[in-house]
mmJSON file of the N, C-alpha and C atoms, coordinates in Angstrom:
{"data_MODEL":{"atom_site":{
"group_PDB":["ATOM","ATOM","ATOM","ATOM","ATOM","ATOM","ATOM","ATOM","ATOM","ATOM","ATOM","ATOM","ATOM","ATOM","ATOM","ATOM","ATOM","ATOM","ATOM","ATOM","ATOM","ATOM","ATOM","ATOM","ATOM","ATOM","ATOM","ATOM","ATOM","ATOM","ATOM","ATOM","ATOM","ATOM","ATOM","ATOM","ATOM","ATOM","ATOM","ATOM","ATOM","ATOM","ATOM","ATOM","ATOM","ATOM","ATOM","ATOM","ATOM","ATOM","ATOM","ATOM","ATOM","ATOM","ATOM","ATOM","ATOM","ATOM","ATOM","ATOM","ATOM","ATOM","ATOM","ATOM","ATOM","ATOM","ATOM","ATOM","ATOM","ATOM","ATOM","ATOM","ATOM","ATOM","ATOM","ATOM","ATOM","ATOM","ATOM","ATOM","ATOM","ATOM","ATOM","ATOM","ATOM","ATOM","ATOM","ATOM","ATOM","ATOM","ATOM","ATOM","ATOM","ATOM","ATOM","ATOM","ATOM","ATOM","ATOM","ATOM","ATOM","ATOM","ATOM","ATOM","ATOM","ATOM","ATOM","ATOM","ATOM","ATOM","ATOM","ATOM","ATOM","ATOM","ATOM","ATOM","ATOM","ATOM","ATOM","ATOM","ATOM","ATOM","ATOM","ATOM","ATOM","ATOM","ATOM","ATOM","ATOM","ATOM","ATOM","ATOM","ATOM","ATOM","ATOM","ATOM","ATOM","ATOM","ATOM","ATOM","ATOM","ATOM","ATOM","ATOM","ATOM","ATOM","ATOM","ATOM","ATOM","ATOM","ATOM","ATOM","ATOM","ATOM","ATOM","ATOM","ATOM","ATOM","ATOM","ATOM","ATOM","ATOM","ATOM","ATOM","ATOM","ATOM","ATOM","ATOM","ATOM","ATOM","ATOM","ATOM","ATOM","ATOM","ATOM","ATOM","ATOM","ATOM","ATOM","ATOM","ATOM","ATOM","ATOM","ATOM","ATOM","ATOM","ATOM","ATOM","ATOM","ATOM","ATOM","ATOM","ATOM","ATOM","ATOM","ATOM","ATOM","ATOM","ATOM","ATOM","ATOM","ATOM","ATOM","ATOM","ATOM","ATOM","ATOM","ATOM","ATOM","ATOM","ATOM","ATOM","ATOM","ATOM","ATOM","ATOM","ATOM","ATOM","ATOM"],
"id":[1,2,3,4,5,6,7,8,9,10,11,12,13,14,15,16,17,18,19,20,21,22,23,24,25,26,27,28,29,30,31,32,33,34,35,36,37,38,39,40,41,42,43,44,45,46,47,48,49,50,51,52,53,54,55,56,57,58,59,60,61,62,63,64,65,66,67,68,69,70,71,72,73,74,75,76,77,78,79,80,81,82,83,84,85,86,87,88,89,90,91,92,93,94,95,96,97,98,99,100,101,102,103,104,105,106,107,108,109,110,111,112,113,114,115,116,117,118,119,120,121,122,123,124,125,126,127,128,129,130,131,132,133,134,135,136,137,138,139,140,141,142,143,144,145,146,147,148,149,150,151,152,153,154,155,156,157,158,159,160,161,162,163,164,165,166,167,168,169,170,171,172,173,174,175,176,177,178,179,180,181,182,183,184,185,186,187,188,189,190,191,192,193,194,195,196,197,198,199,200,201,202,203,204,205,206,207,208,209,210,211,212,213,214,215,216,217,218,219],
"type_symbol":["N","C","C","N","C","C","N","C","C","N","C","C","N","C","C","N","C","C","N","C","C","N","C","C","N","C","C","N","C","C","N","C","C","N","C","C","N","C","C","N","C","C","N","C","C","N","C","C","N","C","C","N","C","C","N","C","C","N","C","C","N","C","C","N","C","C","N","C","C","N","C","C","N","C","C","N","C","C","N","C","C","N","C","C","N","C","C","N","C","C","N","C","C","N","C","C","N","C","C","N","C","C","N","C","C","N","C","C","N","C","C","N","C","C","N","C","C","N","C","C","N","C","C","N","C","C","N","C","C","N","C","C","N","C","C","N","C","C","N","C","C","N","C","C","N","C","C","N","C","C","N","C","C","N","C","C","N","C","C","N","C","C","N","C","C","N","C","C","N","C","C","N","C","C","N","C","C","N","C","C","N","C","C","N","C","C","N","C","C","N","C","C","N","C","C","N","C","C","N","C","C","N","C","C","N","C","C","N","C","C","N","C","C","N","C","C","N","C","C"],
"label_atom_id":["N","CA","C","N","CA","C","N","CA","C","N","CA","C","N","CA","C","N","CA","C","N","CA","C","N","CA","C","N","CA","C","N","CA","C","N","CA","C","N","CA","C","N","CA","C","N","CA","C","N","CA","C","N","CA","C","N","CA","C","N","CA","C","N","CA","C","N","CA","C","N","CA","C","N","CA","C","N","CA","C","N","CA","C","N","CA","C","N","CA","C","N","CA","C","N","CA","C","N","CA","C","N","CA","C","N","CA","C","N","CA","C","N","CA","C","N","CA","C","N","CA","C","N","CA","C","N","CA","C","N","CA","C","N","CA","C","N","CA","C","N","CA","C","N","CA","C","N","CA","C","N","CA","C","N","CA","C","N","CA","C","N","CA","C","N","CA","C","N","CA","C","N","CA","C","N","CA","C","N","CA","C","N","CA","C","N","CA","C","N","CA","C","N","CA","C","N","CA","C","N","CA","C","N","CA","C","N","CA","C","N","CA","C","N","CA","C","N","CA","C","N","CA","C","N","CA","C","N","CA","C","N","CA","C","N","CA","C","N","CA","C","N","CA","C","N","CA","C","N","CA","C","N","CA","C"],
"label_alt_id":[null,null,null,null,null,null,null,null,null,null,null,null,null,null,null,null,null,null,null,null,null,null,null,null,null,null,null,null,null,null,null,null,null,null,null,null,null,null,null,null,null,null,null,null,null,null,null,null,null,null,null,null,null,null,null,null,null,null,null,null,null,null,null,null,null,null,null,null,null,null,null,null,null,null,null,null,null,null,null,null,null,null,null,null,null,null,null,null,null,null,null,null,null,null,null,null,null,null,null,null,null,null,null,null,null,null,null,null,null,null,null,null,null,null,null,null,null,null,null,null,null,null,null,null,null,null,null,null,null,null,null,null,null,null,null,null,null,null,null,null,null,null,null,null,null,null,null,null,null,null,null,null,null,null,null,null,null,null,null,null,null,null,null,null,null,null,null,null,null,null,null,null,null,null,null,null,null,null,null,null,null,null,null,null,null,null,null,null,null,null,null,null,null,null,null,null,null,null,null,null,null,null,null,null,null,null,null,null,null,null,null,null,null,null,null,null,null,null,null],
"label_comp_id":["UNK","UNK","UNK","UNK","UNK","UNK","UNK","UNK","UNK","UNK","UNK","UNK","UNK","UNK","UNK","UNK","UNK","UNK","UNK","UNK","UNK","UNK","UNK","UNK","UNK","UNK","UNK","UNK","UNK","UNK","UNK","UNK","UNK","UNK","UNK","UNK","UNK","UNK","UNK","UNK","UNK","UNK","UNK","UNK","UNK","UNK","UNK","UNK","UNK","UNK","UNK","UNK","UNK","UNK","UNK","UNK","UNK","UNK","UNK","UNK","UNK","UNK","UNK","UNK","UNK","UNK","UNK","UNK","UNK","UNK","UNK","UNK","UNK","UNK","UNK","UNK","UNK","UNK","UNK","UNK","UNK","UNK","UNK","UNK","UNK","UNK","UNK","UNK","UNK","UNK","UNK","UNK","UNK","UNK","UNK","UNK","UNK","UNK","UNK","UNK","UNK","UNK","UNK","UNK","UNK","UNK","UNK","UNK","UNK","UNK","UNK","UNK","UNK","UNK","UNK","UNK","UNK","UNK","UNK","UNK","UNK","UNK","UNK","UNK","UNK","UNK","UNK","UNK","UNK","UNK","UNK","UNK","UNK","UNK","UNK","UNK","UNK","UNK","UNK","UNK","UNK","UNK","UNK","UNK","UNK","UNK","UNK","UNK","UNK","UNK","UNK","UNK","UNK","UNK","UNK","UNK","UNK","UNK","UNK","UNK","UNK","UNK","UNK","UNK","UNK","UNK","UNK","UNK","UNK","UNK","UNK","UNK","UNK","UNK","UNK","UNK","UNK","UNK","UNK","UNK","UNK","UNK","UNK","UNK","UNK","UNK","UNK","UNK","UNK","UNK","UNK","UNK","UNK","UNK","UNK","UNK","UNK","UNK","UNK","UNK","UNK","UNK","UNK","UNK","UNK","UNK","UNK","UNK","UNK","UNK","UNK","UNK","UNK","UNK","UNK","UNK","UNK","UNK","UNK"],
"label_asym_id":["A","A","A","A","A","A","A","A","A","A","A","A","A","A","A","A","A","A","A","A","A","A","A","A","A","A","A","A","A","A","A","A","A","A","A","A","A","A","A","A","A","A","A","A","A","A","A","A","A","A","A","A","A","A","A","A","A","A","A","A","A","A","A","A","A","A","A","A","A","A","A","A","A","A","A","A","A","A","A","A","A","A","A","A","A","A","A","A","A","A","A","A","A","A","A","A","A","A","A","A","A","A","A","A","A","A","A","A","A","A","A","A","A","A","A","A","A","A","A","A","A","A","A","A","A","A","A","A","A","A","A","A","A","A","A","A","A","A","A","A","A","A","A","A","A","A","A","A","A","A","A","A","A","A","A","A","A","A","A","A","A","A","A","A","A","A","A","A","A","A","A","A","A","A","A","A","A","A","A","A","A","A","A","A","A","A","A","A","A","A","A","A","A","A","A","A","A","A","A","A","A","A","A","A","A","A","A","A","A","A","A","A","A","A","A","A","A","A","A"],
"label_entity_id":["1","1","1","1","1","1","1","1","1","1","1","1","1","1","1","1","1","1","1","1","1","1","1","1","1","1","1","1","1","1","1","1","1","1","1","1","1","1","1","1","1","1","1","1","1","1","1","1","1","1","1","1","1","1","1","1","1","1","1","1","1","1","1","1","1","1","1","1","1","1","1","1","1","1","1","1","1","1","1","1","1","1","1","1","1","1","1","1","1","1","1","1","1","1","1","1","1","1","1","1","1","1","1","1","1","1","1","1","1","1","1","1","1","1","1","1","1","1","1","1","1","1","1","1","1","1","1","1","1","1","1","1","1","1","1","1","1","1","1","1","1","1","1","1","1","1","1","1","1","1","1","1","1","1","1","1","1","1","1","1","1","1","1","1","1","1","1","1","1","1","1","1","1","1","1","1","1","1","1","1","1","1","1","1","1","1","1","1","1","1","1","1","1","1","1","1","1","1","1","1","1","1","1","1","1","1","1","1","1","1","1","1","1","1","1","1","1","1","1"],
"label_seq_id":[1,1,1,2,2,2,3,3,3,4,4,4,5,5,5,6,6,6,7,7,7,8,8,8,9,9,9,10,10,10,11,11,11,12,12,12,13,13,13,14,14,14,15,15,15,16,16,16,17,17,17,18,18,18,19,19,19,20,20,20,21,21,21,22,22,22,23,23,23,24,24,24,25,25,25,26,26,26,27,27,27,28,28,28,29,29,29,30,30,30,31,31,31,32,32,32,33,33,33,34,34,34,35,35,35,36,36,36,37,37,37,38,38,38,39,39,39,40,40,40,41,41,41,42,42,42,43,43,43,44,44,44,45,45,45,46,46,46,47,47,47,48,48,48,49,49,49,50,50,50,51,51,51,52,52,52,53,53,53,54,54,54,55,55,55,56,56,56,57,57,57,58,58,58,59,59,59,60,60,60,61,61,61,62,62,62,63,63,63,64,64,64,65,65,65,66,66,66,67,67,67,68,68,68,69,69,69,70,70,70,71,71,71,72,72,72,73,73,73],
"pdbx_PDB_ins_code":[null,null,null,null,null,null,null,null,null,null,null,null,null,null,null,null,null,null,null,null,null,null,null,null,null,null,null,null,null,null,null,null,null,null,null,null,null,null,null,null,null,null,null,null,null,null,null,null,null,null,null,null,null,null,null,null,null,null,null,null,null,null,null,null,null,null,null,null,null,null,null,null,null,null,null,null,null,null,null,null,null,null,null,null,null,null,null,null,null,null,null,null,null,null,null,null,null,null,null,null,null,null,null,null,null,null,null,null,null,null,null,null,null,null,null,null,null,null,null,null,null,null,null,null,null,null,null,null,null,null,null,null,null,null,null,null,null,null,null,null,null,null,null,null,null,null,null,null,null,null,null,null,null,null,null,null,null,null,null,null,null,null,null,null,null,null,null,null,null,null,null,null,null,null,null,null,null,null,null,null,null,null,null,null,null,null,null,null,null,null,null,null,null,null,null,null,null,null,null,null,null,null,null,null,null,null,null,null,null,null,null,null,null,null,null,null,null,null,null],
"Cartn_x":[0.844,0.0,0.899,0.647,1.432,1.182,2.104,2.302,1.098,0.355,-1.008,-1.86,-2.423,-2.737,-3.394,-2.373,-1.875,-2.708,-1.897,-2.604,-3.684,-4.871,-6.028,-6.903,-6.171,-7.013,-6.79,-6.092,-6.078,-6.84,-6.884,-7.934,-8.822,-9.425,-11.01,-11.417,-10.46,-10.407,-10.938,-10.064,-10.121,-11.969,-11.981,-13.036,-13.902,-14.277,-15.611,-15.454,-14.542,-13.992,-14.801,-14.544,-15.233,-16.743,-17.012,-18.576,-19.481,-18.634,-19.34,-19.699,-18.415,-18.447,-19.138,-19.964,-20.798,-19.798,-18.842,-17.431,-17.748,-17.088,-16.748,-15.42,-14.756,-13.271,-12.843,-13.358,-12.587,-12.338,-13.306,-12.912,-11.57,-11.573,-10.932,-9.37,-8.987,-8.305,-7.755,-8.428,-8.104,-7.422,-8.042,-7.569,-6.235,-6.118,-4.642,-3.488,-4.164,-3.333,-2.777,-3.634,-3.539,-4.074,-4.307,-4.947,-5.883,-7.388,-8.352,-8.072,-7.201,-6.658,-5.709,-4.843,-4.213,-5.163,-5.833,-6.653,-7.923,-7.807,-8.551,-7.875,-6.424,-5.444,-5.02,-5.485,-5.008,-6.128,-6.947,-8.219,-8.773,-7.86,-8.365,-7.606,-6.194,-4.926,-4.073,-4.02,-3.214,-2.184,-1.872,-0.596,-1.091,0.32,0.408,-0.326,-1.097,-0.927,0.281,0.676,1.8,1.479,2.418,1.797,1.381,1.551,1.399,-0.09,-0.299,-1.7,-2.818,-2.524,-3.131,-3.43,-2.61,-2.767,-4.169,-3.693,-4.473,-6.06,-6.17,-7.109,-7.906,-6.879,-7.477,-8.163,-7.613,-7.896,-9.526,-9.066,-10.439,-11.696,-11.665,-12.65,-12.469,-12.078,-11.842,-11.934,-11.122,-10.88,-9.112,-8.929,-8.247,-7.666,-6.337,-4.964,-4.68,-5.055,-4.98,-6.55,-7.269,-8.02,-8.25,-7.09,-6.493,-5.491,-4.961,-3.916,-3.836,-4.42,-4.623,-4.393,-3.433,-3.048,-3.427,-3.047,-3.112,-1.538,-0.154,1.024,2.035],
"Cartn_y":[-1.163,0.0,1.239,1.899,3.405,4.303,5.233,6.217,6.951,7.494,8.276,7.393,5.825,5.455,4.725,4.665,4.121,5.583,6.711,8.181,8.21,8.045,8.088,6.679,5.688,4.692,5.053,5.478,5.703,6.92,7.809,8.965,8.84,7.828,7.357,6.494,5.762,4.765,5.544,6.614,7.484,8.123,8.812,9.478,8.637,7.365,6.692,6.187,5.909,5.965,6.849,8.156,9.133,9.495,9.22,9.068,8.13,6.973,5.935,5.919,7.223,7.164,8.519,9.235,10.433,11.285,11.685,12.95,13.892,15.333,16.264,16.06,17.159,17.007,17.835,18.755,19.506,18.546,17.491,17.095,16.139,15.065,14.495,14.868,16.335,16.938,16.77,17.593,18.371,16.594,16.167,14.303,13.592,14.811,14.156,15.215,15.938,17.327,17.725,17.828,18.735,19.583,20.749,21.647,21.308,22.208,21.624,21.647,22.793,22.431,21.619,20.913,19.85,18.845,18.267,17.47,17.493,18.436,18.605,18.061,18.624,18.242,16.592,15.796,14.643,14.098,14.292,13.682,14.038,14.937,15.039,14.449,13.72,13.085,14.141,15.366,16.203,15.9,15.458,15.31,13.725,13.517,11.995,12.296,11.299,10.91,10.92,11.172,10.133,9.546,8.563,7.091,7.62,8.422,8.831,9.307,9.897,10.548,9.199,8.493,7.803,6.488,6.706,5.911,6.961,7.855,8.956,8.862,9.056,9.047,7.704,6.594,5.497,5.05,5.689,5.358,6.893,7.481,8.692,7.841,7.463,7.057,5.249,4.604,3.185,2.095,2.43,2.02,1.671,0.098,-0.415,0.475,0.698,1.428,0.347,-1.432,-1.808,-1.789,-1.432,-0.232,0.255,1.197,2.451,1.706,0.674,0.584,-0.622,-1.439,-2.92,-2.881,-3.066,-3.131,-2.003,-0.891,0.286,0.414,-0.018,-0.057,-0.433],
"Cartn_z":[0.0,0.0,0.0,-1.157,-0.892,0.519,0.522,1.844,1.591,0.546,0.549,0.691,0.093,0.494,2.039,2.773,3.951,4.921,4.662,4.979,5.511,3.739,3.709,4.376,4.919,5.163,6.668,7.373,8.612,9.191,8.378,8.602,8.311,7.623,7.235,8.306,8.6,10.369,11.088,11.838,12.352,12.487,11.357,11.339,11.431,11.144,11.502,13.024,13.585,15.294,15.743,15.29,16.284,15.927,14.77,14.169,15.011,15.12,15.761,17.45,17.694,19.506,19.597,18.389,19.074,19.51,19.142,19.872,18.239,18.725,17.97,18.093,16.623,16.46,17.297,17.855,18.945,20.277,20.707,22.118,21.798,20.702,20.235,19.89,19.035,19.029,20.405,21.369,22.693,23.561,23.53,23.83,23.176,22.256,21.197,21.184,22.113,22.527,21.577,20.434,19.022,18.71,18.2,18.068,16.978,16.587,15.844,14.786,14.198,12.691,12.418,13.654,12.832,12.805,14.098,13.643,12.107,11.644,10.569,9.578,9.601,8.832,8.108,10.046,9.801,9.502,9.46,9.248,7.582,7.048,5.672,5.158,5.42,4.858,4.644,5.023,4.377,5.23,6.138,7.325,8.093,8.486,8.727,10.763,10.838,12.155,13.076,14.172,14.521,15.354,16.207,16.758,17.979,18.826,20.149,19.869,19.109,18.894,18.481,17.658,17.409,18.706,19.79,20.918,21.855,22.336,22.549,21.942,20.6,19.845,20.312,20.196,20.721,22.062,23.073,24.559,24.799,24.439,24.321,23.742,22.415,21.768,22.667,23.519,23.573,22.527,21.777,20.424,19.871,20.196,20.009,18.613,19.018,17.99,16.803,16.942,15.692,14.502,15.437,13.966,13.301,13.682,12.938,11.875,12.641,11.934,10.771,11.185,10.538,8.77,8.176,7.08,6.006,6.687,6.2,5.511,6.838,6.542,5.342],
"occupancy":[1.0,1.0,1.0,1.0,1.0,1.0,1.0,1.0,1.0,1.0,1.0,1.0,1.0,1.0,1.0,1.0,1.0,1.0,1.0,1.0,1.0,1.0,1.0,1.0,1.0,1.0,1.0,1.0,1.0,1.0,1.0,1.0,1.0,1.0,1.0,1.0,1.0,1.0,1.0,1.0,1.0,1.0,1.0,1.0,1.0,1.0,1.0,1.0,1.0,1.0,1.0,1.0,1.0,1.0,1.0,1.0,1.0,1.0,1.0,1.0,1.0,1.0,1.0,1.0,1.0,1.0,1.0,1.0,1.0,1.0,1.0,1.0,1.0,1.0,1.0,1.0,1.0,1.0,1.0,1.0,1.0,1.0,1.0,1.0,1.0,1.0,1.0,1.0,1.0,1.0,1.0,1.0,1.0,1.0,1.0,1.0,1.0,1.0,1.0,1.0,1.0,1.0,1.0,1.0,1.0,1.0,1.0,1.0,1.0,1.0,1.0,1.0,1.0,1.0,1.0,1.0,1.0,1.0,1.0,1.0,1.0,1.0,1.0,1.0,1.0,1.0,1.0,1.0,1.0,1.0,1.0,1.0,1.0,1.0,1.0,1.0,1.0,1.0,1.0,1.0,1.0,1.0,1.0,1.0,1.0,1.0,1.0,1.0,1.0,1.0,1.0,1.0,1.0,1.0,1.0,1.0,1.0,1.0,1.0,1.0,1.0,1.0,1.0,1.0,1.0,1.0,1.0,1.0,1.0,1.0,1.0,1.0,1.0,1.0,1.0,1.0,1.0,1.0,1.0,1.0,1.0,1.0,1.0,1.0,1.0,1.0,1.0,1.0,1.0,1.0,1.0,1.0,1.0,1.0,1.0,1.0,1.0,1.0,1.0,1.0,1.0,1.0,1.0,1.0,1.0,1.0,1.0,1.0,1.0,1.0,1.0,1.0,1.0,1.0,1.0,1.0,1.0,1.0,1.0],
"B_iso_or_equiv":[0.0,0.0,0.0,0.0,0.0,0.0,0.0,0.0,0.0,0.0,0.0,0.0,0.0,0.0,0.0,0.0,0.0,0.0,0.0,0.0,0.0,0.0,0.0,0.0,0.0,0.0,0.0,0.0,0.0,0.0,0.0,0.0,0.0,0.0,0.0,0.0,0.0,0.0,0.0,0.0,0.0,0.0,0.0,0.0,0.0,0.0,0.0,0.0,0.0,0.0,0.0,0.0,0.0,0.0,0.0,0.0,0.0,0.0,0.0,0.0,0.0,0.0,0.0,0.0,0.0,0.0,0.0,0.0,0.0,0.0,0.0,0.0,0.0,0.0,0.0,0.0,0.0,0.0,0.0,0.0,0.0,0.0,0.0,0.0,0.0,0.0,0.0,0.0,0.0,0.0,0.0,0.0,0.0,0.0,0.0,0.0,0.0,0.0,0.0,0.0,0.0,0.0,0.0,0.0,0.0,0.0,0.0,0.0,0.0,0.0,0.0,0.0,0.0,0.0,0.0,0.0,0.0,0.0,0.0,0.0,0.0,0.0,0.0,0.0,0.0,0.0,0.0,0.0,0.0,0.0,0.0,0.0,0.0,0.0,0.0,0.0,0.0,0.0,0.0,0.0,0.0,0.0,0.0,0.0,0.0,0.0,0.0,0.0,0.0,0.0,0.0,0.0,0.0,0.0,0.0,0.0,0.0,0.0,0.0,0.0,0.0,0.0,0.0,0.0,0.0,0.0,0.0,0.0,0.0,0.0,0.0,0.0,0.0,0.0,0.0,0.0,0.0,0.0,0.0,0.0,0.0,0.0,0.0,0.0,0.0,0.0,0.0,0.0,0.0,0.0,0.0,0.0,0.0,0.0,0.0,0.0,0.0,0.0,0.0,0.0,0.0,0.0,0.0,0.0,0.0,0.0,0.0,0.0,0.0,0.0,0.0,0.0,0.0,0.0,0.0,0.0,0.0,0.0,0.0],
"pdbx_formal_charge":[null,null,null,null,null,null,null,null,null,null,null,null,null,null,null,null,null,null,null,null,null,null,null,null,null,null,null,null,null,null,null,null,null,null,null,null,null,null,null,null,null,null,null,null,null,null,null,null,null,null,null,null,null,null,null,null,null,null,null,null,null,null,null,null,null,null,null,null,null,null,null,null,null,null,null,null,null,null,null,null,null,null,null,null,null,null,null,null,null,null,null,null,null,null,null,null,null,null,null,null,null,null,null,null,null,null,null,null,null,null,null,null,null,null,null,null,null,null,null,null,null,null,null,null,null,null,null,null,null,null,null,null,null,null,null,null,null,null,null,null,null,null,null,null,null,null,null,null,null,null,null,null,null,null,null,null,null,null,null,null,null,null,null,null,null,null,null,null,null,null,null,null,null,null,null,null,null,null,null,null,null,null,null,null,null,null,null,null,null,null,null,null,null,null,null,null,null,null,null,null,null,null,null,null,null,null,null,null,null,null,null,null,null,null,null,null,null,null,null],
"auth_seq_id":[1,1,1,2,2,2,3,3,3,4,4,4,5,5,5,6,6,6,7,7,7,8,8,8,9,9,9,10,10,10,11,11,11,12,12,12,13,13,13,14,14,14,15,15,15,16,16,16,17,17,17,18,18,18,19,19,19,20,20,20,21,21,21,22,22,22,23,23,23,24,24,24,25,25,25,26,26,26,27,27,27,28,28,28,29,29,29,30,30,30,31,31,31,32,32,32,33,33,33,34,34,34,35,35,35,36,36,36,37,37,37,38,38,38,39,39,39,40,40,40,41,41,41,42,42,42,43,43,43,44,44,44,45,45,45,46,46,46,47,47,47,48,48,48,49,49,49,50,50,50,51,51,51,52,52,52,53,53,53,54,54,54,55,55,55,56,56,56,57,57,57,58,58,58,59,59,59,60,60,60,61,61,61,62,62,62,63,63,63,64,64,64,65,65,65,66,66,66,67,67,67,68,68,68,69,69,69,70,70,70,71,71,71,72,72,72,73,73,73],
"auth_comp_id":["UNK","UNK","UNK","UNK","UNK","UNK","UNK","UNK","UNK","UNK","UNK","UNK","UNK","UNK","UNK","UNK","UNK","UNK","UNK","UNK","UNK","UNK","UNK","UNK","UNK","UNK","UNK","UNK","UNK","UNK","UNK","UNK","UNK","UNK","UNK","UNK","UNK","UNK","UNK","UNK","UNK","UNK","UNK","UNK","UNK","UNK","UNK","UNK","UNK","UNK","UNK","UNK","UNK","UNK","UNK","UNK","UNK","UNK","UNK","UNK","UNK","UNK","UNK","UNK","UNK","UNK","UNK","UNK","UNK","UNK","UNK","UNK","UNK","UNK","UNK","UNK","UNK","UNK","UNK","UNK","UNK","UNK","UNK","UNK","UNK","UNK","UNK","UNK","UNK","UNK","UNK","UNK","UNK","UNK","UNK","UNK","UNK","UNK","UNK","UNK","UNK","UNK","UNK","UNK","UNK","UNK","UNK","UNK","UNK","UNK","UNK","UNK","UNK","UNK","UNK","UNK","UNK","UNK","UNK","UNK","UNK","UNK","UNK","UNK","UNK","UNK","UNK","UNK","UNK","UNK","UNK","UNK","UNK","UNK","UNK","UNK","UNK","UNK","UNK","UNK","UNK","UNK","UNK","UNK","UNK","UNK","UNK","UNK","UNK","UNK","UNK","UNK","UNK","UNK","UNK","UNK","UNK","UNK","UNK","UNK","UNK","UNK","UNK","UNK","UNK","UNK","UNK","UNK","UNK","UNK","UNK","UNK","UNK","UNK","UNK","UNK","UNK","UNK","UNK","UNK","UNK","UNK","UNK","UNK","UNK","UNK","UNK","UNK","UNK","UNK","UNK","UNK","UNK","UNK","UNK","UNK","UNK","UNK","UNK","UNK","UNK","UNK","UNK","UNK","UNK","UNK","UNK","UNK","UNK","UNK","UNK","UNK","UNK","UNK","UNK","UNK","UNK","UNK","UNK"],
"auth_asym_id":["A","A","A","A","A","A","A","A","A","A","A","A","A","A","A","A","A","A","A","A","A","A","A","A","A","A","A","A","A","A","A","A","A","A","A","A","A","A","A","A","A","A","A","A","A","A","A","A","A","A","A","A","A","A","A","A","A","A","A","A","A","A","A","A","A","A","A","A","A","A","A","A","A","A","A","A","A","A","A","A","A","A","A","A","A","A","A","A","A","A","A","A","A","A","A","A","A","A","A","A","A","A","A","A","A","A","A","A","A","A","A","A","A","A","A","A","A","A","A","A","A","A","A","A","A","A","A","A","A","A","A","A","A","A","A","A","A","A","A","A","A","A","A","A","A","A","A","A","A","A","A","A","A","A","A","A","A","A","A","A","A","A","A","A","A","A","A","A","A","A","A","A","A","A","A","A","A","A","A","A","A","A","A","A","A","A","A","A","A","A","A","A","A","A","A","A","A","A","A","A","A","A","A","A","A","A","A","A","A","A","A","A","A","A","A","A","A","A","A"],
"auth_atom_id":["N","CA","C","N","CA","C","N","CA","C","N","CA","C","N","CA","C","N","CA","C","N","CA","C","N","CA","C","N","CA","C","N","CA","C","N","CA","C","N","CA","C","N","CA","C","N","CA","C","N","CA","C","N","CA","C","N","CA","C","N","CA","C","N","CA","C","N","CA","C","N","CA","C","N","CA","C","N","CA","C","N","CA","C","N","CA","C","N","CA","C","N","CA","C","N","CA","C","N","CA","C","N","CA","C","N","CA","C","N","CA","C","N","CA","C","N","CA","C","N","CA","C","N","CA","C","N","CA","C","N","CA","C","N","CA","C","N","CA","C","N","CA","C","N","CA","C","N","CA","C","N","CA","C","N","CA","C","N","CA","C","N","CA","C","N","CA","C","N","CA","C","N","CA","C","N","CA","C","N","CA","C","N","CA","C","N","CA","C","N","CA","C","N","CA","C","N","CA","C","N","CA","C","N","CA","C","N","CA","C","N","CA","C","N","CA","C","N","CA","C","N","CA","C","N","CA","C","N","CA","C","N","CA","C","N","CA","C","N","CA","C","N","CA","C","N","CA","C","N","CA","C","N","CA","C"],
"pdbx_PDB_model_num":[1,1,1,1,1,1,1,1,1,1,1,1,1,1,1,1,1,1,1,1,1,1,1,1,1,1,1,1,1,1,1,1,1,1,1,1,1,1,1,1,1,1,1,1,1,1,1,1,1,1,1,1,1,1,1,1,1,1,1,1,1,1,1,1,1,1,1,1,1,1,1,1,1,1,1,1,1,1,1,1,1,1,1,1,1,1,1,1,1,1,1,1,1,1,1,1,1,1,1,1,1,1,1,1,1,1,1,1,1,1,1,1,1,1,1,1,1,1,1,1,1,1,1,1,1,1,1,1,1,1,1,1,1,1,1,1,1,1,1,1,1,1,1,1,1,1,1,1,1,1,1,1,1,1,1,1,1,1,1,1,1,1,1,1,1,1,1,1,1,1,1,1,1,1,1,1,1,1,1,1,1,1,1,1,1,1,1,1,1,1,1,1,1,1,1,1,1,1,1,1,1,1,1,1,1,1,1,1,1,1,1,1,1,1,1,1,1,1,1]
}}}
């Protein structure tokens, strides 16, 4: 899987994570101790996740990190 590929499958993860747990991107953000435009950022693919956030992201929403990740790599 390409690096944009890979990107966009983790921010589509992502975004149905928090669709599914009823959160806005601001609390989520604020949980990934990112500000709302990066989280916008990462969530449109324009910028990579990184792994600390995506743990974060994970324990907020209680949503196992291989989720996100599961053959996106």
């Amino acid at each position: 899987m390409t690096n944009n590929l890979a990107k966009a499958t983790v921010a589509r993860r992502v975004n149905l994570a928090i669709r599914e747990a009823g959160f806005d991107i601001h609390s989520v953000a604020q949980a990934a101790d990112i500000t709302d435009s990066e989280m916008e950022d990462r969530l449109a693919g324009r910028t990579d996740f990184l792994l600390h956030e995506l743990v974060r992201v994970g324990g907020f929403l209680r949503t196992p990190l291989s989720r996100f990740l599961e053959e996106a790599a």
